[in-house]
C-alpha positions as YAML, in Angstrom:
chain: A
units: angstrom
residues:
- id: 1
  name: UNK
  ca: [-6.06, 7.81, -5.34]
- id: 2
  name: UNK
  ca: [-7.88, 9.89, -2.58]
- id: 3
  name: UNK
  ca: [-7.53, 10.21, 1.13]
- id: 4
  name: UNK
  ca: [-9.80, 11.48, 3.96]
- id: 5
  name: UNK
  ca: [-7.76, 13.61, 6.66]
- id: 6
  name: UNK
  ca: [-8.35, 15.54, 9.75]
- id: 7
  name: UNK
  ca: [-6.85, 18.95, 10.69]
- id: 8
  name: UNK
  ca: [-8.62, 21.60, 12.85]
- id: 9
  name: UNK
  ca: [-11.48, 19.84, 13.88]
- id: 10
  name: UNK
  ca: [-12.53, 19.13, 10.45]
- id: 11
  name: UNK
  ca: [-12.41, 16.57, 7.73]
- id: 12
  name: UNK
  ca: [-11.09, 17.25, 4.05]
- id: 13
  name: UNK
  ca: [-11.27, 14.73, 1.23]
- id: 14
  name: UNK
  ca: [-7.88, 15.43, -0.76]
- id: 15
  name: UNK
  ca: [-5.90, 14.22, -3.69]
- id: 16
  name: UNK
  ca: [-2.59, 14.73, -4.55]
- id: 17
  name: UNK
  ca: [-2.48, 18.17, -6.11]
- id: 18
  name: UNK
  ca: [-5.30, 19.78, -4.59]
- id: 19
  name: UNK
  ca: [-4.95, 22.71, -3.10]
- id: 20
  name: UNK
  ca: [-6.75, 23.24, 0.30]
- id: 21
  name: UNK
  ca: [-7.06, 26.28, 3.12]
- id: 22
  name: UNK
  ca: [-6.98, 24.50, 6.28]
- id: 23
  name: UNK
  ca: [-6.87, 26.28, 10.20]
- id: 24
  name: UNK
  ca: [-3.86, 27.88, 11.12]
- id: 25
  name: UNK
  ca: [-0.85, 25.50, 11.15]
- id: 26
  name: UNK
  ca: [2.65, 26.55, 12.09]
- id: 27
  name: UNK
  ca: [5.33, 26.62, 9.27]
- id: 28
  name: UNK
  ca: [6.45, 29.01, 6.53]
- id: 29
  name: UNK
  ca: [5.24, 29.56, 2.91]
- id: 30
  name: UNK
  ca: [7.35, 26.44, 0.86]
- id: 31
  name: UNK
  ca: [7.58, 24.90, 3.80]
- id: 32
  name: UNK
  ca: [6.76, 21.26, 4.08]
- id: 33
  name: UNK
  ca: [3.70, 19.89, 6.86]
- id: 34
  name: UNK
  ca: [2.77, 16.08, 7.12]
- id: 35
  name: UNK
  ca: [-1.13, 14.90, 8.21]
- id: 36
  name: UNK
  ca: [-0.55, 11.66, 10.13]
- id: 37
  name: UNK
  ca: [-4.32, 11.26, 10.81]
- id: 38
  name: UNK
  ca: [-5.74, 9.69, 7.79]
- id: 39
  name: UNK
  ca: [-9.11, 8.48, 8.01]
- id: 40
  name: UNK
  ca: [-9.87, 6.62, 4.83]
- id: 41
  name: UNK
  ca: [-7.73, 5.49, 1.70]
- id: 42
  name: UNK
  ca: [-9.52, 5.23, -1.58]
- id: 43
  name: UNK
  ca: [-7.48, 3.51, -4.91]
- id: 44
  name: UNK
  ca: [-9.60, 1.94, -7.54]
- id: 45
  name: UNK
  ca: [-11.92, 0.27, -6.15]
- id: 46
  name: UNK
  ca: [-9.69, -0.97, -2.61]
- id: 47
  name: UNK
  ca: [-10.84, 1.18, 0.17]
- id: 48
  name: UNK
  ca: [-8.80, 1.19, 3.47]
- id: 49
  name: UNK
  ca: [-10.78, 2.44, 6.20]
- id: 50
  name: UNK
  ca: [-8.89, 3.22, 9.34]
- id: 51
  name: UNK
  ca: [-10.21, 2.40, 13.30]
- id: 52
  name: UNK
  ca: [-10.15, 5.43, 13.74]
- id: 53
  name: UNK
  ca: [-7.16, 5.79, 11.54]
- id: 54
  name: UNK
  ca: [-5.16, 4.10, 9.44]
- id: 55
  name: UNK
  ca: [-1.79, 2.71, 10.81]
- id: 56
  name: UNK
  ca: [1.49, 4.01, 8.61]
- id: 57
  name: UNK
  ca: [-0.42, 6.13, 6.48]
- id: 58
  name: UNK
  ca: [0.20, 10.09, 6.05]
- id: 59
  name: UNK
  ca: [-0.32, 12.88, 3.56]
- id: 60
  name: UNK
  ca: [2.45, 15.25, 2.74]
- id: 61
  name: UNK
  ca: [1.86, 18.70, 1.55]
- id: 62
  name: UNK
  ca: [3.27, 22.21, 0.89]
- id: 63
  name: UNK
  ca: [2.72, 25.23, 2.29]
- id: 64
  name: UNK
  ca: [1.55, 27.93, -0.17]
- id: 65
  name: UNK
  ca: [1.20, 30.57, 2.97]
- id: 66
  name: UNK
  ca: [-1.61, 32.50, 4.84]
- id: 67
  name: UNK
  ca: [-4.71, 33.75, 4.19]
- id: 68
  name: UNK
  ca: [-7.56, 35.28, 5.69]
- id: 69
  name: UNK
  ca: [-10.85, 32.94, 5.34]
- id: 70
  name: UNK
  ca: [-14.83, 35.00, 4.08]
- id: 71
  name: UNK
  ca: [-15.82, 37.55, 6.38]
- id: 72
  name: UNK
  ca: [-18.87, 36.19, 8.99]
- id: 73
  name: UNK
  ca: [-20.88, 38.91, 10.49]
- id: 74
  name: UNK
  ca: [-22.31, 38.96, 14.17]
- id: 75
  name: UNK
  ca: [-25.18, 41.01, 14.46]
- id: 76
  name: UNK
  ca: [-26.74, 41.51, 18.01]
- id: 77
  name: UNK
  ca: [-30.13, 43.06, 18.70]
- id: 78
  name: UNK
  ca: [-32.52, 43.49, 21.59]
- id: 79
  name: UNK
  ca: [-35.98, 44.89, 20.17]
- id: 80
  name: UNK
  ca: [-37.65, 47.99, 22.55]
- id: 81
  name: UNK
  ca: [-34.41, 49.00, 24.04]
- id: 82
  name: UNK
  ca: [-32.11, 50.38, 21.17]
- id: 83
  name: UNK
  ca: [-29.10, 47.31, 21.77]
- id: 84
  name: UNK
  ca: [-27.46, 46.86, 18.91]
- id: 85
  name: UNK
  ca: [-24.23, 45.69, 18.53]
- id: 86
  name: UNK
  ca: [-22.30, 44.92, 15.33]
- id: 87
  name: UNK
  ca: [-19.09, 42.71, 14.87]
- id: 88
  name: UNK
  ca: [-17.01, 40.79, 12.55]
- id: 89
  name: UNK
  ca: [-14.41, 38.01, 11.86]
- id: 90
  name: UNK
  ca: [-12.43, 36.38, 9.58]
- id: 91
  name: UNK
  ca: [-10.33, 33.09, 10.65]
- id: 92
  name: UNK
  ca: [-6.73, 32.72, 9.54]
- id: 93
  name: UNK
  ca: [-6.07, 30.20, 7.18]
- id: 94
  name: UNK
  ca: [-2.88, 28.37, 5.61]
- id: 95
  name: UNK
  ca: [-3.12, 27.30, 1.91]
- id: 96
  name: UNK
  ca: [-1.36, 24.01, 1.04]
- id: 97
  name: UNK
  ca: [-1.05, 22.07, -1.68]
- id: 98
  name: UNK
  ca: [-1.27, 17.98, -1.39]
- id: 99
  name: UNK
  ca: [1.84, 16.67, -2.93]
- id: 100
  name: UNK
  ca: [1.61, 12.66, -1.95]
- id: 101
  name: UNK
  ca: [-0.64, 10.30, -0.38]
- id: 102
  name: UNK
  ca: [1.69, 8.05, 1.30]
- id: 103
  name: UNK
  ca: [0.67, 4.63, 2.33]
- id: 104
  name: UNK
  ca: [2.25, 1.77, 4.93]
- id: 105
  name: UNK
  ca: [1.18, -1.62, 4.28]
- id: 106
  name: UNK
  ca: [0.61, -3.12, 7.74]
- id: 107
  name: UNK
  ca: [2.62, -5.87, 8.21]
- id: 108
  name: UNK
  ca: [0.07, -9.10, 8.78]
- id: 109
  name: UNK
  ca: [1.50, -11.35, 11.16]
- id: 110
  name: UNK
  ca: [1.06, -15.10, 11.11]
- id: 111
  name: UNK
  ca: [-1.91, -15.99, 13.49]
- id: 112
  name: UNK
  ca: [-0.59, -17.53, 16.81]
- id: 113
  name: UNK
  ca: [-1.77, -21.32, 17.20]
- id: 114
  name: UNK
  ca: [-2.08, -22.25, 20.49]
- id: 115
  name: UNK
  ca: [-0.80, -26.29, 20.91]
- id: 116
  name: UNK
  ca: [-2.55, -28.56, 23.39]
- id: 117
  name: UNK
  ca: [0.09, -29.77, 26.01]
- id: 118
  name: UNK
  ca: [-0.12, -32.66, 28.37]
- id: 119
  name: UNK
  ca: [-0.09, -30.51, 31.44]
- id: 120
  name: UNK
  ca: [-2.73, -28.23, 29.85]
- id: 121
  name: UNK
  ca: [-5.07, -30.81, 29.31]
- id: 122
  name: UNK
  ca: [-4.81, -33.15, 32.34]
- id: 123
  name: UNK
  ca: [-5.49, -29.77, 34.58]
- id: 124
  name: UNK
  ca: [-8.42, -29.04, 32.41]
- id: 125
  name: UNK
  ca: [-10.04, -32.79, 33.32]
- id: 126
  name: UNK
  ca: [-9.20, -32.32, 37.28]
- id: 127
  name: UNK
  ca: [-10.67, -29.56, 37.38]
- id: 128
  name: UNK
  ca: [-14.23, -29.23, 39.59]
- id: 129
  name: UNK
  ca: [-17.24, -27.83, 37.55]
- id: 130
  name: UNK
  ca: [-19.09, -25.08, 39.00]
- id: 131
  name: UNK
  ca: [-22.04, -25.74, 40.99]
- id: 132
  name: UNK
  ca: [-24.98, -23.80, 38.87]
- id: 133
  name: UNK
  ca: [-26.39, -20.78, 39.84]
- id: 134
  name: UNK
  ca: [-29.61, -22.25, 41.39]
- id: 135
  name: UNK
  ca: [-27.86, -24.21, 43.61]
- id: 136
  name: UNK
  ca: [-25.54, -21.30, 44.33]
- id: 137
  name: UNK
  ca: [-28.54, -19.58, 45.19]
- id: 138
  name: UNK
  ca: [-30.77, -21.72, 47.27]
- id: 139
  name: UNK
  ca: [-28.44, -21.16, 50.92]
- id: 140
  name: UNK
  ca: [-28.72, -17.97, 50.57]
- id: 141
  name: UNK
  ca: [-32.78, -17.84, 51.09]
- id: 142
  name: UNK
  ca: [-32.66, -20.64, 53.57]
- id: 143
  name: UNK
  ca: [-30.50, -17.69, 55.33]
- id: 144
  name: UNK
  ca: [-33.15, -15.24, 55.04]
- id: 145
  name: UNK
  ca: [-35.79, -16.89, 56.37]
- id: 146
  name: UNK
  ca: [-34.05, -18.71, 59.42]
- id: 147
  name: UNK
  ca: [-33.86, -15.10, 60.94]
- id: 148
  name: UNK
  ca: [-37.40, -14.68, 60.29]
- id: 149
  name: UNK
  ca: [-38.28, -18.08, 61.95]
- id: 150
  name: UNK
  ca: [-36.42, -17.06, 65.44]
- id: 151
  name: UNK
  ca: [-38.95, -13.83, 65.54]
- id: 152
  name: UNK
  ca: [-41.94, -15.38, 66.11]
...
């Protein structure tokens, strides 16, 4: 079983035991954190894609504790005038470890049927049709060019 899940902006495919260095999230080493936003649910071969997410489903984890992610270096330089300008950073990171994949079959409801009443359907017969759009259409012209008649 597999899962897709969203934390920090970005997208992690994750199965139970994995261990994973996500951004930041608040909580303390053996804590426990829950992902509610579940993308995508993968067992055998029945995948449960979410719009955007999928309803009852979450991930529980642990929290193995903090870490610093890789080093990225920012290097600015202007040529001819000796700018140079060298700087670094490394993103904090919390380790966790993917414990369960927990999923909420959504309850199905019975479709509603909609029954024909007597009312309903002697309203529906004394009802008017619509005149069609051409007809609609044709006073509106004969408006336009009366004006134009008066002019002359």
């Amino acid at each position: 079983m597999y899962a897709v899940i969203t934390s920090g902006g970005k997208q992690y495919r994750i199965e139970p035991g994995a261990k994973l260095s996500v951004e930041l999230l608040p909580g303390e080493a053996g804590g426990s954190v829950t992902f509610d936003r579940v993308l995508l649910i993968g067992d055998g071969d029945e995948v449960t894609v979410g719009t955007p997410t999928v309803p009852g489903a979450s991930v529980s984890a642990t929290v193995l504790g903090e870490e610093l992610g890789p080093k990225l270096v920012i290097y600015k330089f202007k040529q001819k005038v000796k700018y140079r300008r060298r700087t670094g950073h490394r993103q904090h990171l919390t380790s966790v470890r993917i414990d369960a994949i927990n999923t909420a079959e959504p309850k199905r409801a019975a479709p509603r049927r909609k029954t024909a009443r007597a009312d309903d359907t002697a309203a529906a017969d004394s009802e008017v049709p619509a005149e069609p759009k051409a007809a609609r259409r044709a006073p509106r012209a004969k408006k336009a060019a009366a004006p134009a008649e008066e002019k002359k």
